[in-house]
LOLUMLUM-995708 format. One record per residue: residue in one letter; z, x, y of N, C-alpha, C in turn. Coordinates in pm, whole numbers, plus 50000, padded with zeros to 5 digits. Layout:
// residues N
aZXYZXYZXY
...
END
This chain:
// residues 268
x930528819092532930908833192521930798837692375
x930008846192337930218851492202931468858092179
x931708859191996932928865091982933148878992017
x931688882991997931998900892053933018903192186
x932728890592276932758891992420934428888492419
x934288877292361935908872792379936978880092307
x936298887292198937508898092115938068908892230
x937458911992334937868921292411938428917892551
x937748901992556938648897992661940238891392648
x940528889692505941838883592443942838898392467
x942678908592478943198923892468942958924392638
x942288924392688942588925192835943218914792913
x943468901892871943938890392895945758891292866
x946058905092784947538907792719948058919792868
x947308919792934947508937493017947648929193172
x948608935893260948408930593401947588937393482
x948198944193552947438949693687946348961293562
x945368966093569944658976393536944118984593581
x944209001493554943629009493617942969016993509
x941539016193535940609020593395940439032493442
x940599044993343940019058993361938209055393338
x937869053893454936309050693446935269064893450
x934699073593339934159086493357932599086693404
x932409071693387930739070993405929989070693288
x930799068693190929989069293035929969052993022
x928859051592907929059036292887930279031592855
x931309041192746932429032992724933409027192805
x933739039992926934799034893040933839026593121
x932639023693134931989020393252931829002293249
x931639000593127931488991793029932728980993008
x933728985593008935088983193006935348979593169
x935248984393272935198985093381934548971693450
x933388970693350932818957093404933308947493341
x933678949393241934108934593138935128931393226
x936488941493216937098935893321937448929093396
x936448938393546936828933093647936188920093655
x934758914693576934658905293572935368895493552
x936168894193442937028890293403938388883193516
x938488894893552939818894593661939818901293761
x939148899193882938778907493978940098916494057
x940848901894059942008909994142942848918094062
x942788917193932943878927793864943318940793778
x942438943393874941808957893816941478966493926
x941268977893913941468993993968940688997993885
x939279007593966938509013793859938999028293916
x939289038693856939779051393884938539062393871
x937639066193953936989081793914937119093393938
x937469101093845937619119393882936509124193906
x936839129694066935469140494055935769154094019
x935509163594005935929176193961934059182493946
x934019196993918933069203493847932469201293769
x933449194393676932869192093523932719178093447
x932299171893634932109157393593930319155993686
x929109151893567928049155293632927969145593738
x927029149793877926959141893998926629126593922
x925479126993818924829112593792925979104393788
x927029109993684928149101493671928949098793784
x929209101993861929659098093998928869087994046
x927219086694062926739084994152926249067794077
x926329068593954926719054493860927969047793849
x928649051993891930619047293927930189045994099
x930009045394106929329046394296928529031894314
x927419032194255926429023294230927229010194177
x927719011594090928168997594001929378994894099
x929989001994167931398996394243930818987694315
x929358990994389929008981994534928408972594497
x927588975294388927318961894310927998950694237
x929008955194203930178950694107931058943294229
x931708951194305932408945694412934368951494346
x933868961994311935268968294217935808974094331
x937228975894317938278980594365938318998694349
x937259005894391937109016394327937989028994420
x939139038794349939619044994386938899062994328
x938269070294421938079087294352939049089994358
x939309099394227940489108994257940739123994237
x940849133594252941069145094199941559148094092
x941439151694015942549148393877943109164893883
x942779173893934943489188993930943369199493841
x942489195793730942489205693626942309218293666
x941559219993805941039230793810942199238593895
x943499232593943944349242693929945509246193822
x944939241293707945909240493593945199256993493
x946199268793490945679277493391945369274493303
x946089265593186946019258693085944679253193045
x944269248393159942839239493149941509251093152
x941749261493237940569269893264940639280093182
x941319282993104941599294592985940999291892883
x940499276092857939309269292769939969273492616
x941299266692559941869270392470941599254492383
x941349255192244940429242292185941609231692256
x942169229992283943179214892325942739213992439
x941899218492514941349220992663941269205192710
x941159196692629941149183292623942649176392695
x943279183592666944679174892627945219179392795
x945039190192839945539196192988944099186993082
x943169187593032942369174493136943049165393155
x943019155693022943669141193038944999143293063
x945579151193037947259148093121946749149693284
x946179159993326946299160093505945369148993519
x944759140993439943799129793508945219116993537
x945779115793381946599106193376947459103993432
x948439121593549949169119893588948689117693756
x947069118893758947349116293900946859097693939
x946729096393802946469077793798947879069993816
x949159076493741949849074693797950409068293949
x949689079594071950209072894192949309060894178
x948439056294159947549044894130948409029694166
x949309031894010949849026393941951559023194051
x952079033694060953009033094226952979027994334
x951579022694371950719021594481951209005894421
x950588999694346950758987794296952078983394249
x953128991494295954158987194242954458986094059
x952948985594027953118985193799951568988093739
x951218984993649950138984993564949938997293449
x948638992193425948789001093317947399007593275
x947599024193278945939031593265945599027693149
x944359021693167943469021893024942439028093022
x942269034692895940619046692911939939037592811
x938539041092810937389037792705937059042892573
x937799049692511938449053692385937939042192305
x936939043992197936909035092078937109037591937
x936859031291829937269030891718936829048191656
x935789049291691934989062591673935519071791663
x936269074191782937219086091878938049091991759
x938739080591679939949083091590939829092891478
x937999092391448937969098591350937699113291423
x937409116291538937259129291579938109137691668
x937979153791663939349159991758939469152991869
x939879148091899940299140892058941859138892085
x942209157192148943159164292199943669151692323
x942749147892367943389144292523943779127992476
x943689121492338944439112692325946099110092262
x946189125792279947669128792247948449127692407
x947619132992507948269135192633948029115492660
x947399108792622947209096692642948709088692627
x949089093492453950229087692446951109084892490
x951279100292552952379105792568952359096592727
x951409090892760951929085992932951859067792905
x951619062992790951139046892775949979045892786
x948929052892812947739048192845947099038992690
x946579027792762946129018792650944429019592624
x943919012492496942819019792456941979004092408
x941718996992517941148986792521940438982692349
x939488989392363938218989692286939058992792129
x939389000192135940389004091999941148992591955
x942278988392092942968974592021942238961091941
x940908962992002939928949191960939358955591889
x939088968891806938128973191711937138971791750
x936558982691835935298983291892934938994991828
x933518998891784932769015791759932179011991861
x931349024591908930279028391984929149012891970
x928769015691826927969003391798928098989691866
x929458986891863929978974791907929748973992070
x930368985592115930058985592253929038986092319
x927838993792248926488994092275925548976792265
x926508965592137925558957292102926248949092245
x927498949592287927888942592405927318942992537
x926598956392554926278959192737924918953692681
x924038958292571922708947892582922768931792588
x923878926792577924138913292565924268907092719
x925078916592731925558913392884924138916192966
x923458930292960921848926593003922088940893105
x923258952193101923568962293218922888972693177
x922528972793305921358987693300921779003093219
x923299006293193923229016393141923909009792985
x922909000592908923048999192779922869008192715
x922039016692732921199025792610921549043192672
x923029040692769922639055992831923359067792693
x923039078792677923559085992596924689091192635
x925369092692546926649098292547926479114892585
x927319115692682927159127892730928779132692836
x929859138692679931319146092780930709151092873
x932149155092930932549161293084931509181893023
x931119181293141930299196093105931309209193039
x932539202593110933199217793005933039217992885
x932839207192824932629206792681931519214092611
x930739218492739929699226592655929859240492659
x931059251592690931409260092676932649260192584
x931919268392489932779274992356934239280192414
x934759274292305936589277892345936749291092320
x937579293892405937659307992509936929315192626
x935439305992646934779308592770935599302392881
x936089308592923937109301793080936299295393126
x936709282293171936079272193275935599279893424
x934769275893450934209280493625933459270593675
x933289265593773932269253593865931239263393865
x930989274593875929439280793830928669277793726
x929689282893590929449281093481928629268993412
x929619257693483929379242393446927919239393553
x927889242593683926489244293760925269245493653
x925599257193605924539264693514924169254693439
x924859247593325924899240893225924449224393290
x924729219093382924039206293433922529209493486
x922319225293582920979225293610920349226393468
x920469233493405919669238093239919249227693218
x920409220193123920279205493110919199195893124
x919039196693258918709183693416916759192693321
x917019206193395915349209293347914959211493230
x915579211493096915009206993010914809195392942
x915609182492993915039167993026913589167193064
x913759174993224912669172993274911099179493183
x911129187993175909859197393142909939186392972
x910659181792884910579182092760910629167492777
x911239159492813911669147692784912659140992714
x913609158292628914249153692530915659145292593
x916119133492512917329127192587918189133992531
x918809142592430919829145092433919649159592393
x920399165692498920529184092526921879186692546
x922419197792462923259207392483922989224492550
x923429225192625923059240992718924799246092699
x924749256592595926369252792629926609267292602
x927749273792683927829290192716929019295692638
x928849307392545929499314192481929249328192544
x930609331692599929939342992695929229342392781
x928609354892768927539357892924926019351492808
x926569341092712925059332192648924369322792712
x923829315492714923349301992700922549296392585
x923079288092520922839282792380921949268292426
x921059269292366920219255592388920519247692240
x920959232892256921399226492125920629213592140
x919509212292033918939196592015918679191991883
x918799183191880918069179191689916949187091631
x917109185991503916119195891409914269186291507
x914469176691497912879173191567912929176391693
x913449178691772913249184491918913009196791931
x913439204891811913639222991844912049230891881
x911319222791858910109232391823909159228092006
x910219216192057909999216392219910389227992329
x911269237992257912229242692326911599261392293
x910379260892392909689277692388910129283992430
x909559296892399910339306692439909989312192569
x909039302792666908929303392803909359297192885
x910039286892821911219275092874912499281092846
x913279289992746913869297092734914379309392852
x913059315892863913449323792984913449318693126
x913059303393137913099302293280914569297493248
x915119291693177916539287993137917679300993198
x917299309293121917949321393160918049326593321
x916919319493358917119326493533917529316293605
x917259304293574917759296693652919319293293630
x920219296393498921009295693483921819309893535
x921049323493600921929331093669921709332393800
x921149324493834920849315793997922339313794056
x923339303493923924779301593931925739308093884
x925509314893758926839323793752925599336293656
x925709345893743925149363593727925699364193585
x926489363993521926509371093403925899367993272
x925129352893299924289345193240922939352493258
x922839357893124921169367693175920399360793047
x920749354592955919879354392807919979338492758
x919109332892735919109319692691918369313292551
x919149313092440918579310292302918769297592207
x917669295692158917679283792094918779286491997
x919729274591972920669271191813919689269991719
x919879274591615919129272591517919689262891454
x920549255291454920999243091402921069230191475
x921109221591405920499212191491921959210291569
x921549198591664922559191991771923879185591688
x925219184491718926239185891647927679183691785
x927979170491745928629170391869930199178291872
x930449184691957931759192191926931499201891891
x930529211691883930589226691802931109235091858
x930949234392010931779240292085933039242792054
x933819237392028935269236391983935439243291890
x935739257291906936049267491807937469260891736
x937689262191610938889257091555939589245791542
x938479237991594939439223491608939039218591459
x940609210091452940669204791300940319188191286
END
């Protein structure tokens, strides 16, 4: 076993029963497998479906359960009847992860104990990440963090291990791509996964932001991708993005490059 491997299994080896907030990203997904490998019977992989969790990611928490042979529970997590959450106020973070955390909870009841852990790494600390205050506040533990993991670390581990989503890009929950104060909507977020999905397709680029300020749509990629992004791909953007929510009529390139978090009006 390399040390990468065993630094993270000595930190999961300290935890009993586990219920991983698994989002479908490499970090929770990743964690999920170390795991349950690890300890089949004392893990719970947890997935929220909601709006603003894209199908792929479901349908990769889906895939790896039947392959994996995980204990996999969906759950609703509720944001979308929380005002708090759909009023898209910059902590918009912090009213997610509390209704995720509190409905992991019955999880945890169900089993009589344990304890939520999310995929949170060393990284996280240095950036706004609202919803690891609502973390605290319930115990949720932060695997990857306790063993000093970055992104890096976690990325050099899933190529080691040999799992197909080593190299997948990081890509939040879709609300994240509407600017704080655009109220959340399952249209909205529609809009922003189809956009997305077809400018992958037509461009090839792997990493796209489509993200709505207003009745906008903002196209966000690195300074070398921008000059992929015409202004006839632009307007099919625009119609296909009011296919799902009508007030979406106009679709324009950022003139700055890709920038994770810009969305987040005011966050410190």
């Amino acid at each position: 076993m390399s040390k990468i491997n065993q630094k993270i299994h000595d930190k999961l080896d300290s935890i009993g029963h586990a219920i991983i907030a698994c989002s479908g990203g490499i970090d929770s997904t990743l964690l999920a497998l170390v795991a349950h490998r690890r300890a089949p019977g004392k893990v719970t992989v947890a997935h929220a479906v909601s709006p603003a969790v894209p199908p792929e990611a479901t349908d990769r928490v889906r895939m790896l359960a039947g392959q994996e042979g995980w204990a996999l529970s969906i759950v609703q997590s509720g944001e979308f009847q929380d005002e708090n959450y759909l009023s898209n106020p910059v902590n918009r973070c912090y009213f997610c992860k509390s209704n995720l955390y509190e409905s992991l909870t019955q999880i945890v009841l169900a089993h009589d104990s344990g304890t939520v852990l999310s995929g949170a790494n060393l990284d996280d600390l240095g950036e706004y990440r609202p919803g690891l205050d609502a973390a605290a506040e319930r115990g949720v533990r932060h695997p990857w963090i306790e063993a000093s993991f970055t992104k890096t670390d976690i990325r050099t581990l899933a190529r080691e291990l040999g799992v197909p989503f080593a190299e997948l890009p990081s890509s939040p929950c879709l609300a994240s791509r509407l600017y704080t104060g655009t109220r959340v909507t399952a249209e909205r977020l529609r809009a922003v996964h189809a956009c997305e999905k077809r400018v992958k397709e037509v461009t090839g680029i792997s990493v796209v932001r489509c993200r709505v300020k207003d009745d906008q749509l903002i196209v966000e990629v690195t300074d070398d991708d921008q000059s992929l992004i015409t202004a006839l791909l632009l307007r099919e953007l625009g119609e296909l993005a009011a296919t799902f929510e009508p007030s979406i009529q106009l679709a324009n390139l950022d003139a700055q490059s890709y920038k994770p978090g810009r969305a987040f009006v005011g966050a410190k």
